[in-house]
C-alpha positions in Angstrom: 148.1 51.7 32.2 146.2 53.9 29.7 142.9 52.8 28.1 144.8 52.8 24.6 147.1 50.1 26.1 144.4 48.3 27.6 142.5 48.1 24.2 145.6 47.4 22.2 146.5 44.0 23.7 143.0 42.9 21.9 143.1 44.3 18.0 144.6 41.9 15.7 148.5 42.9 14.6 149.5 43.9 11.0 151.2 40.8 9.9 154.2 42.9 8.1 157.0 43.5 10.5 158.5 46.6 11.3 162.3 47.3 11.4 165.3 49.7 10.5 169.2 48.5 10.3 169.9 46.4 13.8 166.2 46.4 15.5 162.9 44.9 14.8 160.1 44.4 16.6 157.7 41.7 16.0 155.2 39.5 18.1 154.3 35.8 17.6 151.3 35.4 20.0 148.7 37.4 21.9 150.6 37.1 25.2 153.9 38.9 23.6 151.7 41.6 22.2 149.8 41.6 26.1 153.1 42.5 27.7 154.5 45.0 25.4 151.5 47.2 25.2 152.0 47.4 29.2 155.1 49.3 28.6 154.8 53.1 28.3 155.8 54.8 25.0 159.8 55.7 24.2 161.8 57.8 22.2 162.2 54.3 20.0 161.2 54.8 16.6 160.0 51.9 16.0 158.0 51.2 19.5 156.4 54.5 19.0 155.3 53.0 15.5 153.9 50.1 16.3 151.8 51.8 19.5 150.9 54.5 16.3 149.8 51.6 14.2 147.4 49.6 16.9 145.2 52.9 18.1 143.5 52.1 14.5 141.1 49.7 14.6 140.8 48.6 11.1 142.9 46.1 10.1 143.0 47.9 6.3 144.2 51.3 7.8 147.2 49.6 9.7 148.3 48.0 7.3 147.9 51.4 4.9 149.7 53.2 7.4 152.2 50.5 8.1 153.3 49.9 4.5 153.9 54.2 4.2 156.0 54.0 7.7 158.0 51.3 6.1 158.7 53.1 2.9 159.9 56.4 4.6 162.0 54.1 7.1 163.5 52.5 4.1 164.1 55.7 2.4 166.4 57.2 5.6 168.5 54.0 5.4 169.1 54.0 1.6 170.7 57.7 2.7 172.1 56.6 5.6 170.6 58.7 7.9 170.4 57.6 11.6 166.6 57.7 12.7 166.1 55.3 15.6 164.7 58.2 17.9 161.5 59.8 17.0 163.3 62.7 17.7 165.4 62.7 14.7 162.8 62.8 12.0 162.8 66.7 12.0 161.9 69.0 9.6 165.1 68.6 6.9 164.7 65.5 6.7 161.0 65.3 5.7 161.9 68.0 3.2 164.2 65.4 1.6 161.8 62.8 1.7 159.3 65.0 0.4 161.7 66.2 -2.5 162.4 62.3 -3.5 159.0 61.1 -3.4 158.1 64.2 -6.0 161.2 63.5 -8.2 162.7 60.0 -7.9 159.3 58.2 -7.8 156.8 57.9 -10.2 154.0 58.3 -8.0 151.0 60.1 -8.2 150.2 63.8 -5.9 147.6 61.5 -4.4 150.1 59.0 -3.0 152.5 61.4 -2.3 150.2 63.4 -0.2 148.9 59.9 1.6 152.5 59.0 2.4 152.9 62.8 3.7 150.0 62.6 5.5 150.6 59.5 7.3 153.7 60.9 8.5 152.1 64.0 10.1 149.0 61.7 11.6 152.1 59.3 13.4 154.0 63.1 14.4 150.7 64.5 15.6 150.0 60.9 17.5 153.8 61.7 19.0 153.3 65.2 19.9 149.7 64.6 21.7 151.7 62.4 23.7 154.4 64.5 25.1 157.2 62.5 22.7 158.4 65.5 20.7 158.1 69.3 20.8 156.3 70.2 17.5 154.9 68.2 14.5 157.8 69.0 11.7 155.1 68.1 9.0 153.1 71.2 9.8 155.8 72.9 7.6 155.6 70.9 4.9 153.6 72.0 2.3 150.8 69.0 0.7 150.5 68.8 -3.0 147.3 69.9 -3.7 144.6 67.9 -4.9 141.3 68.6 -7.3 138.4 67.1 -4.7 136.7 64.4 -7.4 135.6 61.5 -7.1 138.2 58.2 -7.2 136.6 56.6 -10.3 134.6 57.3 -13.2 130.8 55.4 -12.5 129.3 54.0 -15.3 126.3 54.6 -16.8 122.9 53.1 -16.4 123.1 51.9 -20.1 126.8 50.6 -19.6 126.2 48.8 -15.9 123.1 47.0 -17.7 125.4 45.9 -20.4 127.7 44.7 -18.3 125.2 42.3 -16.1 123.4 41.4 -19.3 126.5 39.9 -21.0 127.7 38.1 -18.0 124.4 36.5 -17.1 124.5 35.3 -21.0 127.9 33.8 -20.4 127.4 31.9 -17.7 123.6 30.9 -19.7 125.7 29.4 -22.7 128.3 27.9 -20.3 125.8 26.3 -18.4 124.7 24.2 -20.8 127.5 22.7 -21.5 129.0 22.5 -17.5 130.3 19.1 -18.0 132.4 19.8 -20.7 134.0 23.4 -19.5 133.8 23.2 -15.6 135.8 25.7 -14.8 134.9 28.6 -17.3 131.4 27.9 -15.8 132.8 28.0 -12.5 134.5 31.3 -13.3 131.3 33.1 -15.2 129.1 32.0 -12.0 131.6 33.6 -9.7 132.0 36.4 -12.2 128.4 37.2 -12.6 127.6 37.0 -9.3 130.2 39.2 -7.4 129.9 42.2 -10.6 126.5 42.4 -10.1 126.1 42.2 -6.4 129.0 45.2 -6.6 126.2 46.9 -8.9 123.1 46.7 -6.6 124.5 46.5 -2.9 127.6 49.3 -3.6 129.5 48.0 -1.0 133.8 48.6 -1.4 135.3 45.6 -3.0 137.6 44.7 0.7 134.1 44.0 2.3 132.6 41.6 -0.5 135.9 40.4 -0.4 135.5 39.6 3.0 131.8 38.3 3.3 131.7 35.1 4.8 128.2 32.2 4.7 127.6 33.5 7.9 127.0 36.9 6.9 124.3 36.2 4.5 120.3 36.5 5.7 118.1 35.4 3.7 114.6 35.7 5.3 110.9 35.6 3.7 110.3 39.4 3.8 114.0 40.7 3.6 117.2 39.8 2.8 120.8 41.4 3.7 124.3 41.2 4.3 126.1 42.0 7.2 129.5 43.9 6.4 132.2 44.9 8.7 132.8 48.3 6.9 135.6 51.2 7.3 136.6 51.5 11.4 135.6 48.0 11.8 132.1 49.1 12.0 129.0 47.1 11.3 126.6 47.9 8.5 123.8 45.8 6.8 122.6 46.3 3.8 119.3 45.0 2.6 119.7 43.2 -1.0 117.0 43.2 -3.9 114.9 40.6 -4.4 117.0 39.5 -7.4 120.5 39.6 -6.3 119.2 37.9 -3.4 117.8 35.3 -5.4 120.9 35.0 -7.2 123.3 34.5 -4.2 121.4 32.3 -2.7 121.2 30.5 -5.4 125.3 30.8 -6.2 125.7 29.3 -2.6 123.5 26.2 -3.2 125.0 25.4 -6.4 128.9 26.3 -5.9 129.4 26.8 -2.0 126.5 24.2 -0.7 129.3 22.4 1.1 131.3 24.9 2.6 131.0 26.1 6.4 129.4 28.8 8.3 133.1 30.8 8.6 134.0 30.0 5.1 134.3 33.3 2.8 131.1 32.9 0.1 133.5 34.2 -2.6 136.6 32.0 -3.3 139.0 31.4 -6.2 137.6 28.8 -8.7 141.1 27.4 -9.3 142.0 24.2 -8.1 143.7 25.0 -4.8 144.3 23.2 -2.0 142.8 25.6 0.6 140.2 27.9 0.2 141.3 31.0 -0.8 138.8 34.1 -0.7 138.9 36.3 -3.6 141.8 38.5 -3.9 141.2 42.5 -5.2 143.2 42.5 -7.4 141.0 39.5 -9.4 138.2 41.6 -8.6 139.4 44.7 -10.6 140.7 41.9 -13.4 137.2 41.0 -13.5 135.1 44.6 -13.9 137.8 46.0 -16.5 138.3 43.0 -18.7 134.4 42.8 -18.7 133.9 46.6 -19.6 136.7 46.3 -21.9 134.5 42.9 -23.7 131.1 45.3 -24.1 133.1 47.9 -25.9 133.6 50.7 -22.9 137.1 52.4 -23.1 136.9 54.6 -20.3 139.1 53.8 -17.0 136.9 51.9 -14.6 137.7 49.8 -11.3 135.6 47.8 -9.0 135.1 51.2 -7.0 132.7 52.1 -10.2 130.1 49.7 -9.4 129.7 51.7 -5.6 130.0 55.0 -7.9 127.3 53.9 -10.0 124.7 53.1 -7.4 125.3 56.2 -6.0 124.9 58.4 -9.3 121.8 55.8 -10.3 120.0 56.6 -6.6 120.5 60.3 -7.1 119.3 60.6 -10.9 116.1 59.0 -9.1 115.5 61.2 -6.5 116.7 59.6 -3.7 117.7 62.3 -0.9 121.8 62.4 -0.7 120.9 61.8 3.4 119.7 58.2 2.5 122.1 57.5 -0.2 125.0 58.5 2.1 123.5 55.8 4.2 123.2 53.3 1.5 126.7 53.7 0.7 127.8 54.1 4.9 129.8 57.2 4.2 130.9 58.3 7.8 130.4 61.8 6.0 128.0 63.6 4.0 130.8 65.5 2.1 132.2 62.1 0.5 128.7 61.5 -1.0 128.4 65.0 -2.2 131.6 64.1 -4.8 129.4 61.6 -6.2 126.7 63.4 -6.7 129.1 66.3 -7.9 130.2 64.5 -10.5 127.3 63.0 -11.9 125.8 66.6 -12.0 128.8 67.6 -14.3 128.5 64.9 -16.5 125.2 65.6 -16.7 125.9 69.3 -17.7 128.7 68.0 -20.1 125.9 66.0 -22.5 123.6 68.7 -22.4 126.3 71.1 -24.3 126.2 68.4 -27.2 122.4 69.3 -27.7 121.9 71.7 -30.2 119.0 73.3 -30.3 119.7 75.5 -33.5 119.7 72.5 -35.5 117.2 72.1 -38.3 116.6 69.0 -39.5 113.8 68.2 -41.9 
């Protein structure tokens, strides 16, 4: 038994099942999952997907991968094409699929080159592994991509703004938290996850994610500890005042909740506990930078941008903010600091120095 088989029968499965026409492949315990990782890798498409899907450790990237698998799967039975052998999906038919996702989809070139790319990472996994001849997908050309960064940061002015009128919100609401329970509820929750985005910069699936346990408060330090990208560990230390304000958050709204219980959950009246999802996240940043009058597109992924940009504009080395921000590489940080250096540039061309004013 190989060491990927031995490690696989321990990583948590991607709860979306995979499956094409008449087979399907699923696994309701630990013990089915056990005895099918013992067997060595097929031809069968989907076996060889599934072994593709659990060499990742994060659960995030198997499901990314997973859902693209699915979609090109889906796409060769809407055509009828017969691909149950990983031998079949050759070179022609990743030019059609190619072709359709550039014309019948509305999709951007960057998810058209992610769902191209996943394709050659699972061929590649295949070739490595003696399965087929030749990765078809090293014939395909990508659609190229401008390297920038995902999101535009805001600025110092605009991410002050932002945690100034929240923290006024949930002021007026909480004087009158009797009468309107759950706005104040929802401005606490508000408040507190924006601006912990701001000053920690962590990606919005870890603070998702953070659970009581995870938080540690002590009299000299405070920080959180994250499971970041790779299932890796990282712990950031947290100001003195956003570590005031969670702990005070978790008295107030979460005092009763348990060691494993996420520290950021809906505010609806639900009958379990649900974490917060993403996508109420991203609700929350653009309908609150959309309230203080900015009009530019922003997402949750601003907040990590704008700690980045802030850190740089202060000095900090780009080694330390790469850190910071646990970028596995120093070339990710650089396209924040890129940017920022542009926009930089940009403002400066509005100065005109010819101007005179009496």
């Amino acid at each position: 038994m190989s060491k990927n088989h031995n490690e696989i029968s321990h990583r948590p499965l991607p709860e979306t099942t995979i499956q094409s026409r008449n087979q399907q492949l699923s696994f309701n315990s630990k013990e089915a999952l056990s005895l099918w990782a013992q067997k060595p890798l097929s031809q069968n498409l989907n076996d060889t997907i599934l072994h593709f899907i659990m060499s990742f450790q994060s659960i995030h990237t198997q499901k990314n991968y997973l859902n693209d698998l699915k979609s090109f799967l889906n796409f060769t039975s809407n055509i009828n094409y017969k691909c149950e052998s990983i031998s079949e999906v050759n070179e022609k038919i990743l030019i059609t699929w190619h072709e359709y996702l550039s014309t019948k989809t509305n999709l951007s070139q960057v998810s058209i080159r992610r769902k191209l790319m996943t394709l050659s990472s699972f061929l590649e996994f295949c070739f490595k592994r003696d399965l087929i001849k030749e990765n078809a997908m090293k014939f395909i050309r990508l659609p190229k991509l401008i390297e920038q960064s995902k999101t535009n940061a805001f600025t110092e002015s605009e991410s002050k703004k932002i945690v100034a009128y929240l923290k006024n919100e949930w002021k007026i609401l909480s004087e009158k938290s009797n009468q309107c329970v759950r706005k104040y509820k929802a401005a606490y929750l508000k408040y507190a996850v924006i601006s912990t985005l701001f000053s920690v910069g962590m990606r919005v699936n870890e603070l998702c994610e953070i659970k009581i346990s995870d938080l540690e408060f002590n009299e000299d330090f405070s920080r959180v500890h994250l499971k970041t990208k790779g299932n890796k560990d990282h712990a950031p230390f947290l100001h003195d005042t956003i570590a005031k304000l969670i702990k005070n958050y978790v008295n107030e709204m979460r005092s009763e909740a348990k060691e494993n219980e996420y520290l950021f959950i809906r505010t609806q009246d639900v009958k379990n506990v649900n974490k917060l999802s993403q996508v109420a996240i991203y609700n929350m940043i653009v309908d609150t930078a959309q309230k203080v009058g900015i009009e530019k597109k922003v997402s949750p992924h601003s907040c990590r941008a704008t700690l980045a940009t802030l850190l740089h504009k202060k000095g900090t080395p780009i080694a330390s903010i790469q850190k910071i921000l646990n970028h596995n590489s120093i070339t990710t940080t650089a396209i924040y600091i890129k940017k920022a250096d542009e926009l930089q540039e940009a403002a400066a061309t509005k100065i005109n120095i010819m101007e005179n004013k009496k």
